[in-house]
C-alpha positions in Angstrom: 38.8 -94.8 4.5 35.7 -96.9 4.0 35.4 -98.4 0.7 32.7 -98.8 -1.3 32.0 -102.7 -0.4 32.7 -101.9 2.8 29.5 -99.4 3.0 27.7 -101.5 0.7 27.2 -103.9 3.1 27.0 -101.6 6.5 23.7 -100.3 4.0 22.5 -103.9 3.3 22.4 -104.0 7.0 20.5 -100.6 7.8 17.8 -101.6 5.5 16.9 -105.0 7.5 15.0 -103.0 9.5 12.2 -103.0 6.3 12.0 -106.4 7.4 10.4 -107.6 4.4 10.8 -111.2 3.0 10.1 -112.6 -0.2 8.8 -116.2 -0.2 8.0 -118.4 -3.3 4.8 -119.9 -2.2 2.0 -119.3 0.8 -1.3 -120.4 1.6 -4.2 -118.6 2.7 -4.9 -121.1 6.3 -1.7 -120.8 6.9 -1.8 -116.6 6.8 -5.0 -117.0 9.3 -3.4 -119.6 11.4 -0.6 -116.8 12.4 -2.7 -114.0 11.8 -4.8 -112.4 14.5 -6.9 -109.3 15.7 -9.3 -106.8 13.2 -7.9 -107.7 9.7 -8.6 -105.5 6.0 -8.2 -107.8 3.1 -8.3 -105.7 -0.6 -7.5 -105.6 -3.7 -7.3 -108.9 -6.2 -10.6 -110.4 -7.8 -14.1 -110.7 -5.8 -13.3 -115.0 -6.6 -9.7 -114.3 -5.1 -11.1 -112.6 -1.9 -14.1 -114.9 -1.5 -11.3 -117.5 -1.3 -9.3 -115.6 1.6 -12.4 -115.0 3.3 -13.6 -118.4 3.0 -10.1 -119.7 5.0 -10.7 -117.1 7.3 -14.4 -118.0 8.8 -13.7 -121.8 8.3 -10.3 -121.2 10.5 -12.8 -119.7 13.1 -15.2 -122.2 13.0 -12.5 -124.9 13.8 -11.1 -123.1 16.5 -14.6 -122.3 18.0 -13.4 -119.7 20.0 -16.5 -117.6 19.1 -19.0 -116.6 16.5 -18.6 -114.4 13.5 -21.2 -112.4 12.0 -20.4 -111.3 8.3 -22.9 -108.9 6.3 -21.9 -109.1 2.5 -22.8 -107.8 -0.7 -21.3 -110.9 -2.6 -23.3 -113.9 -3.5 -19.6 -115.8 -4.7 -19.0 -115.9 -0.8 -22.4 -117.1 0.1 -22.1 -119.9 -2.6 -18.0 -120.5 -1.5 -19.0 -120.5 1.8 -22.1 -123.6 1.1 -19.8 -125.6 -1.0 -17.3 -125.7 1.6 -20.1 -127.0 4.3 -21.3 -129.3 2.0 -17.1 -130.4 2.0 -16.7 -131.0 5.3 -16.0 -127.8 7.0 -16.0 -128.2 10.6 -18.6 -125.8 12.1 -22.0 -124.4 12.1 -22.9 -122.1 9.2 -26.3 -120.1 9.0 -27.0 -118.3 5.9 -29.7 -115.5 5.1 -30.3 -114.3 1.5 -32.7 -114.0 -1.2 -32.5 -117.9 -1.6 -32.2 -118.7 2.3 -35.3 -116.6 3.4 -35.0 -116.8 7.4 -34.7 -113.4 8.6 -37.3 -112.1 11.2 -36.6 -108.6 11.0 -37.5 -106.8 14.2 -38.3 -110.0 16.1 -37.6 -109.1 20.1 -36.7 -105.3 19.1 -37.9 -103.0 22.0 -40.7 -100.5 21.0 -38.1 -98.1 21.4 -35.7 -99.5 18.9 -38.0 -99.9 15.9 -39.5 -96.6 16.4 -35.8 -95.2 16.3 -35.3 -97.4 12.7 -38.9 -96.2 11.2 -37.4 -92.2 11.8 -34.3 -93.1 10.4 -35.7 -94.6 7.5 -38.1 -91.6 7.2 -35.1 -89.2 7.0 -33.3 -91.5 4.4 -36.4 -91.3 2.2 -37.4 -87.4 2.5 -40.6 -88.4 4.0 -40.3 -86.2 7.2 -43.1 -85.0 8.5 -43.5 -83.1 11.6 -46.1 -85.2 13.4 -43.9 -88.3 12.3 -42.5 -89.2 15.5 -45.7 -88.8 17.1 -47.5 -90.9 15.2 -44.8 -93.8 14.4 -44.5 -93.9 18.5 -48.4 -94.2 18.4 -48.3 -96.6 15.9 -45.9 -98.6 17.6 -47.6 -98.5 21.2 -50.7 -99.7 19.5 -49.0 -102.9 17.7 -47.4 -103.7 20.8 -50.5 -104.4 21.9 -51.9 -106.4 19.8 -49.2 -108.5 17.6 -45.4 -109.5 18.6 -43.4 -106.6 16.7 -41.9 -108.0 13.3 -41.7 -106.7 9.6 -45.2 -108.6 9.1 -47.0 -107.4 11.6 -46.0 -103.7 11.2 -47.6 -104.4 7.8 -50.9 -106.4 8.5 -51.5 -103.3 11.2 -50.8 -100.5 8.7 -53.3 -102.4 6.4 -56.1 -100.7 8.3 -57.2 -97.1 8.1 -56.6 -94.8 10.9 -59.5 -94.8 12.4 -59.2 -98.6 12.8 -56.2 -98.5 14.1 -57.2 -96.0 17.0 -60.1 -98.5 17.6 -57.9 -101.2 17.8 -55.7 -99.7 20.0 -58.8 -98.7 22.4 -60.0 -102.7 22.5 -56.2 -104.0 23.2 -55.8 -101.2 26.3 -53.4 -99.1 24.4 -52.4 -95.4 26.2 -55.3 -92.4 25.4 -52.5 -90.5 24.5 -51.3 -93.2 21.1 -54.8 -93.6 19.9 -55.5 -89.7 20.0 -52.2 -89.3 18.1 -53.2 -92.0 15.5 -56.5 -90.3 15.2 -55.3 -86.7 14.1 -52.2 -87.0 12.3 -54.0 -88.2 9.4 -50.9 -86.9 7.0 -47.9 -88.5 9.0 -50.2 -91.5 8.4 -49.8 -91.4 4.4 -46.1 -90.6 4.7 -45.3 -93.8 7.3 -47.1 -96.3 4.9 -44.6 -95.0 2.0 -42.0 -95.2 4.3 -42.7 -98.6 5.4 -43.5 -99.7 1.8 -40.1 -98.9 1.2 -38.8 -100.6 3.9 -40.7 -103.8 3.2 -39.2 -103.6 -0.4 -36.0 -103.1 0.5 -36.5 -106.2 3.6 -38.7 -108.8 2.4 -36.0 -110.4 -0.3 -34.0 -112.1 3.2 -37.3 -113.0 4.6 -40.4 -115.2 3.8 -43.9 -113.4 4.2 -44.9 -114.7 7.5 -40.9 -113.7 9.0 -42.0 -116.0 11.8 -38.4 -118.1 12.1 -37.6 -116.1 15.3 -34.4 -115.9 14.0 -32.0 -112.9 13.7 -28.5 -111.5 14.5 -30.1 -109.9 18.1 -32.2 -112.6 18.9 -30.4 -115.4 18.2 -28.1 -117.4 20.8 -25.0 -117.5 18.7 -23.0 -120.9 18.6 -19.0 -120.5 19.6 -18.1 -122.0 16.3 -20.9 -120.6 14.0 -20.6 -118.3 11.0 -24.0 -115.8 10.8 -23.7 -114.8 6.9 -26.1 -112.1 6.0 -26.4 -111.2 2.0 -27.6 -108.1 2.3 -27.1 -107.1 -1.0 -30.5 -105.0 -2.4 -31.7 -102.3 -4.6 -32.4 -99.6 -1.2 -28.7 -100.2 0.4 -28.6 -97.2 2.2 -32.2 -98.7 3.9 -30.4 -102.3 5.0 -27.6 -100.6 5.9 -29.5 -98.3 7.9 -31.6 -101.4 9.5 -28.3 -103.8 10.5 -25.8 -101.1 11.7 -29.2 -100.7 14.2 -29.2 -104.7 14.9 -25.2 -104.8 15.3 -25.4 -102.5 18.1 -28.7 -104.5 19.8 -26.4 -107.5 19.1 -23.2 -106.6 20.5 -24.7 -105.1 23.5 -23.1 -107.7 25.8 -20.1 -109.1 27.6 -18.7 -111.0 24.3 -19.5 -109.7 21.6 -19.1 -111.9 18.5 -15.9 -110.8 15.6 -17.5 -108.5 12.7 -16.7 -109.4 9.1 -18.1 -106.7 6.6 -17.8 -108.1 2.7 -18.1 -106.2 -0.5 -20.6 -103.7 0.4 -20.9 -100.1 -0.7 -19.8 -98.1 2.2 -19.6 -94.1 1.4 -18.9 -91.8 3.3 -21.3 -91.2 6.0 -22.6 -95.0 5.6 -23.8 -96.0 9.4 -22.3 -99.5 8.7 -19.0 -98.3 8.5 -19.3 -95.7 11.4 -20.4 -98.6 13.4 -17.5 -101.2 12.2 -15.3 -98.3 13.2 -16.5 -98.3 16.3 -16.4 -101.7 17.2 -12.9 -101.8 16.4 -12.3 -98.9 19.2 -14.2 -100.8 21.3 -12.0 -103.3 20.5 -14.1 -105.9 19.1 -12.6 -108.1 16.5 -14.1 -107.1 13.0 -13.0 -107.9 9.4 -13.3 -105.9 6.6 -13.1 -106.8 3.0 -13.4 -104.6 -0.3 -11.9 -104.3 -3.6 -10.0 -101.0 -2.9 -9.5 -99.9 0.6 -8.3 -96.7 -0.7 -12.0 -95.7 -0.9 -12.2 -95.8 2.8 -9.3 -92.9 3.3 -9.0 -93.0 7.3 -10.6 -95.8 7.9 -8.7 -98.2 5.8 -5.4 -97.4 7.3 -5.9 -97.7 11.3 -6.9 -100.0 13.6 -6.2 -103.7 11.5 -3.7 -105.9 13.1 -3.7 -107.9 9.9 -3.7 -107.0 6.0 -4.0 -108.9 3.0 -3.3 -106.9 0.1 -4.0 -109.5 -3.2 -2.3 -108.0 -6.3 -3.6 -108.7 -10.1 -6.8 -107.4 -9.7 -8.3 -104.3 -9.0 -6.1 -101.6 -7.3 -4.7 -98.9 -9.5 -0.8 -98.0 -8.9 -2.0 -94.8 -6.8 -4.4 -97.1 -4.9 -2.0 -99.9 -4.3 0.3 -96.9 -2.9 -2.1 -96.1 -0.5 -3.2 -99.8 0.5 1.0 -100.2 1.0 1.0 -96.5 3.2 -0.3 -98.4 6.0 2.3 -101.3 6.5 4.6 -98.2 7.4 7.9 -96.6 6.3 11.6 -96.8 7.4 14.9 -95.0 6.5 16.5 -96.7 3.0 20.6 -96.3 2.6 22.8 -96.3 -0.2 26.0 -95.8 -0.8 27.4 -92.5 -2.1 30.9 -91.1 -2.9 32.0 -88.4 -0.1 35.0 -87.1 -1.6 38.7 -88.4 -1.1 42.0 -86.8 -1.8 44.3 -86.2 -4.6 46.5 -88.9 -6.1 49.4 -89.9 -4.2 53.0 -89.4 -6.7 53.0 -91.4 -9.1 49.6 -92.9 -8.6 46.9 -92.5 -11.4 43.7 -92.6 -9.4 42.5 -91.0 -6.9 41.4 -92.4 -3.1 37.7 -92.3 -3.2 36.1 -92.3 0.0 31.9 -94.0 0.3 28.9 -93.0 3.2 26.1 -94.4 3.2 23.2 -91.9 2.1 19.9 -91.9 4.0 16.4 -91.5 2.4 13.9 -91.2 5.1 10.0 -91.9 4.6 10.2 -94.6 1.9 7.9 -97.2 1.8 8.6 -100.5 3.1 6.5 -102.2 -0.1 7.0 -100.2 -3.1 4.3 -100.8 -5.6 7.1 -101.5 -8.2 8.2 -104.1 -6.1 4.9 -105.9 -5.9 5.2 -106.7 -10.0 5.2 -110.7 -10.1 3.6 -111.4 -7.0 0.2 -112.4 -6.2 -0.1 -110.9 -2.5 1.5 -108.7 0.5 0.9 -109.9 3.6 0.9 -108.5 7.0 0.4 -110.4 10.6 1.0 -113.5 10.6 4.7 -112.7 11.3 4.9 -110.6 14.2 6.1 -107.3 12.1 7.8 -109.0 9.3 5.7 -108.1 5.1 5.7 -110.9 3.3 5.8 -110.9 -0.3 4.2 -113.9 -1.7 4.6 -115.1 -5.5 2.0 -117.4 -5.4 -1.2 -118.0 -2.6 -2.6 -121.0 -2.6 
């Protein structure tokens, strides 16, 4: 008959296979230099994930085993990310923001392509009209013609009237069939200026008014051990969203495709940047997500990331900080119970109490009580093992 020390540790040794470690102290190069494939990092402060980030894209840029792109909403990691150049980060780092104005939106897009953005923006703003496609095609054909296609020059050509514009397209050899469109839809012509006023408004803050840098994500020739950040933070998300989940799939429309890092943005449900991130990663392309509660993301925040930093003391809720923990999986917890024994023998005042051990399927492997003290959870870097860190550093 088993005692009860004797179960206790046949338990202890059923619930190794948690295989979660507690260590004192752990830094955030060190998670990345173990860590590897799509990765979610959550929770904490924005300054506290700004600083994971950072180690993250610096790590890649030493290793120059290819480029990351990262779109964000957060000008902390823009700024972390300078100060660290400016420190002696190894690498190449090319930013585009409100202060780094360098963007040439549309620059080397096919006809095609920005006639497919100009619809989709024209659905995002309400502004459908039925000749629409007919005269943005037109519209396009024409500036084809005449100008190379960027956010500039869709706006210097829809500076003239219609009728100019048909005439224009008639000098520069454009089809019969675009200038007779531009000709008579007259009212697709009011609602496609809105729309691209809208645009422009929504654009213009990454780029300077001539947007003649030839430079963006699609264009560009990406360097092996360059970081492409993107600030795309603006009053008309849904509209920049819209526009870069567009570029992203120009961009990535090759044989090695660069990792994706999406930072701090908004993305609802529905949002085309998060369709496409989800995407790439079944593709299989590395990407990187990182938000203050991936809870928000339901589906999409629990499948497909190798890696997961989950930073505690900030801004996850105990029922979202059960749901960022759901993810690093379950196993079957054993304690030890009484099972019954038999009477006294003569003479004998106790009883002979016999112990099982008692199994609790489905329990977490983290707790979130168990998280109380600690500054992160960590997944990856250790083959299977969750490592509870008390301090990151």
């Amino acid at each position: 008959m088993a005692s009860r020390g004797d179960i206790q540790k046949k338990c202890a040794r059923l619930n190794e296979a948690r295989n979660v470690r507690t260590v004192n102290r752990f830094g955030f190069q060190r998670f990345w230099e173990g860590a590897w494939g799509s990765f979610l990092l959550t929770g904490g402060t924005e300054a506290a994930r700004a600083d994971a980030l950072c180690a993250k894209l610096c790590h890649e840029m030493r290793r120059g085993a290819g480029p990351t792109v990262v779109l964000t909403g957060s000008s902390l990691l823009e700024r972390e990310m300078i100060a660290r150049m400016g420190g002696g980060a190894g690498g190449y780092l090319l930013v585009s923001s409100p202060d780094y104005r360098n963007y040439h939106f549309f620059y080397r897009w096919s006809p095609e392509n920005i006639a497919r953005f100009l619809l989709r923006a024209a659905e995002l703003l309400r502004c459908g009209d039925g000749e629409m496609p007919a005269y943005i095609h037109a519209f396009i054909d024409i500036l084809s013609c005449c100008y190379e296609p960027s956010l500039a020059s869709l706006s210097a050509l829809a500076g003239y009237t219609d009728a100019q514009i048909a005439q224009i397209g008639q000098n520069r050899g454009a089809s019969a069939r675009s200038i007779d469109q531009i000709a008579r839809c007259a009212q697709a012509g009011v609602q496609f200026r809105i729309v691209l006023r809208q645009v422009s408004g929504a654009l213009l803050p990454m780029s300077d008014g001539e947007c003649a840098t030839e430079y963006n994500l699609s264009a560009a020739e990406l360097k092996p051990d360059g970081v492409y950040l993107v600030n795309i933070r603006s009053q008309f998300p849904e509209l920049v969203s819209a526009y870069f989940s567009q570029e992203l799939q120009i961009a990535l429309d090759c044989a090695r495709p660069p990792r994706v890092v999406l930072d701090g943005l908004p993305l609802s449900e529905g949002d085309p940047l998060r369709r496409e991130l989800r995407e790439l990663r079944l593709r299989g392309v590395e990407t990187g997500l990182s938000l203050p509660n991936a809870a928000l993301l339901g589906e999409d925040g629990s499948g497909g990331f190798q890696s997961r930093m989950i930073l505690l003391n900030g801004e996850l809720s105990g029922g979202d900080l059960e749901a960022a923990l759901r993810p690093l999986g379950t196993y079957t917890h054993y304690e030890p119970i009484e099972s019954g024994g038999r009477p006294a023998k003569l003479f004998s005042l106790l009883t002979e109490t016999s112990w099982s051990p008692s199994a609790e399927p489905g329990r977490l492997r983290v707790e979130p009580a168990e998280t109380v003290g600690f500054d992160a959870v960590l997944y990856g870097a250790h083959r299977d093992t969750i490592l509870l860190v008390r301090h990151m550093d």
